[in-house]
Each structure stands twice: as structure tokens, then as C-alpha cells.
C-alpha positions as CSV (number, residue, x, y, z in Angstrom):
1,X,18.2,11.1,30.7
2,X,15.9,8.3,32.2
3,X,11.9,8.7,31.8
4,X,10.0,9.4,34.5
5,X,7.7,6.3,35.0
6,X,7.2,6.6,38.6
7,X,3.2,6.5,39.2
8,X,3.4,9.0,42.0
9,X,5.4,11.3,39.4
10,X,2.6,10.8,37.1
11,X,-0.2,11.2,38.7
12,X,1.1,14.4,40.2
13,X,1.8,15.9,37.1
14,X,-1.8,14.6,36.0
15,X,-3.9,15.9,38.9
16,X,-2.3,18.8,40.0
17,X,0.2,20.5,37.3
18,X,-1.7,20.0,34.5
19,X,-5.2,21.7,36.2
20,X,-3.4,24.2,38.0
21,X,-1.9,25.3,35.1
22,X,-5.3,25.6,33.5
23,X,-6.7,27.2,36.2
24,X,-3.7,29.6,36.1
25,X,-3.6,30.5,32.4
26,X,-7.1,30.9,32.7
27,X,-7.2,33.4,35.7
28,X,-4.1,35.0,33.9
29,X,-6.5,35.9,30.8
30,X,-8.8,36.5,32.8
31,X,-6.9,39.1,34.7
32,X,-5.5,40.9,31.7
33,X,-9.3,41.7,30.9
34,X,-9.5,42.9,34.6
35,X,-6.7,45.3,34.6
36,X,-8.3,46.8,31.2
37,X,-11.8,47.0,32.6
38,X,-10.2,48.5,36.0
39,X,-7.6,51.3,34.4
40,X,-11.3,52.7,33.4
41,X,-13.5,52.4,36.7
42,X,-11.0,52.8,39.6
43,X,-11.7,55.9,40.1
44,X,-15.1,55.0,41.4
45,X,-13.6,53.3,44.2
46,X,-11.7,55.7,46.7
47,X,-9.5,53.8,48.8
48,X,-11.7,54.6,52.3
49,X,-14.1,53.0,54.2
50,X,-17.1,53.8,51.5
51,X,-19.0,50.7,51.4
52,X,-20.2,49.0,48.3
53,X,-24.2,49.5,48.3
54,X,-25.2,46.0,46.8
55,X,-27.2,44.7,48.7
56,X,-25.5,41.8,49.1
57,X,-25.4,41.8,53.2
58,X,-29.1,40.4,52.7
59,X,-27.6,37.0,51.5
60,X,-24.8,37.2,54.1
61,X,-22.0,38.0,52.0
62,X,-19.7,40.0,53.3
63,X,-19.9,44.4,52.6
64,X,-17.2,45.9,50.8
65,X,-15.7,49.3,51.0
66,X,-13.6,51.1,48.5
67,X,-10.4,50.1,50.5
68,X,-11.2,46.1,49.8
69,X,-11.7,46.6,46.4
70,X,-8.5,48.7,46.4
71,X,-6.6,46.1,48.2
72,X,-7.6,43.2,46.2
73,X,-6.7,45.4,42.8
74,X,-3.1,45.6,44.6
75,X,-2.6,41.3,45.0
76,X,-4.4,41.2,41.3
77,X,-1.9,43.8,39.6
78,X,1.0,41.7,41.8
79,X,0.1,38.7,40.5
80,X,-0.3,39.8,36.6
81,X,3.4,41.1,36.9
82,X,4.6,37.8,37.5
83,X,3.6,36.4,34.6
84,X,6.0,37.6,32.3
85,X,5.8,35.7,28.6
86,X,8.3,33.3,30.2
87,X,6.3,32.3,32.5
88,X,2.9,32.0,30.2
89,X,4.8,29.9,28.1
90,X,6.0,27.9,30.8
91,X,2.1,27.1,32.3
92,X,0.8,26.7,28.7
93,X,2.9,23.8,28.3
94,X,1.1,21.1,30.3
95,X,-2.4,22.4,29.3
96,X,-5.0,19.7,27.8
97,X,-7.9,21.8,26.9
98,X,-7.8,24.8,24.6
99,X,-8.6,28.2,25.7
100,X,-12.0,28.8,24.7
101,X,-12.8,32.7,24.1
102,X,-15.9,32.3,24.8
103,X,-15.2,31.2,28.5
104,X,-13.8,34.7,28.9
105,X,-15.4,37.7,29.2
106,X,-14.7,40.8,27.3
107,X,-14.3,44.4,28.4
């Protein structure tokens, strides 16, 4: 097999693989930690219209109810299923920087 030495190849596997495979193992991580924290507070969000008192309308961000948060748990839960150890190993590969476990939170 030839080398790829094409500077378009490169610098598409520099500026967007290699990040967005950061930013995916990272969110990955990060999501594991959500689906522990969530398996224990679900329950306080029924899937309904309740809205989320945080007083966050103040600053113009947008009010959440107990269906939004339910919704967004659904895409989060669908997205952790797809990354199967296959496919962590396969985004680990073209990481640079290390995982620090300090840059995520814990439960």
C-alpha cells in the first residue's frame, strides 16, 4: 500500500478526525458518568409538561419541562449504545492528548 501524502488528506485527518475524535471520546466519558448520575434522579423528571423552576428564563434561556429532559435522556442513552468497545477503540486511535480525569466530573 502507498502512503497517504496528499496535503488535503492530511490536513483533514489533522483538523477534523483527530478533534472530533477527542471531542467524542470525551463526551462518550462524559456520558457514561451521565447515565450513572441519571439511573438515580430520573424519577424527578416526569415525562409531562412540568417545567424546570431555575430561573433561568431571567437570562433568556430557554424553560424546560420534564418531557425535554426526558427527550434529551432518549438521544443521550441512543448515542452511548453506539459506542460499543469497537468503536471506542476505533476513536481512541487518532487522539493526541490524554484523557485527563480531572476534566471529568464524577458522580
Amino acid at each position: 500500500m502507498a502512503d497517504i501524502t496528499d496535503q488535503e488528506a492530511i490536513a483533514f485527518a489533522n483538523n477534523y478526525i483527530r478533534p472530533m475524535c477527542e471531542t467524542l471520546r470525551y463526551v462518550t466519558v462524559r456520558g457514561e458518568d451521565w447515565a450513572k448520575k441519571w439511573s438515580t434522579v430520573s424519577s424527578l423528571f416526569p415525562n409531562d409538561t412540568s417545567e424546570l423552576q431555575d430561573g433561568r428564563d431571567a437570562e433568556g434561556i430557554s424553560k424546560l419541562t420534564g418531557q425535554d429532559i426526558n427527550n434529551v435522556a432518549v438521544v443521550f442513552n441512543a448515542l452511548l449504545n453506539l459506542m460499543d468497545e469497537s468503536a471506542k477503540t476505533a476513536v481512541a486511535k487518532p487522539c493526541v492528548r490524554p484523557l485527563l480525569a480531572s476534566n471529568i466530573p464524577s458522580s
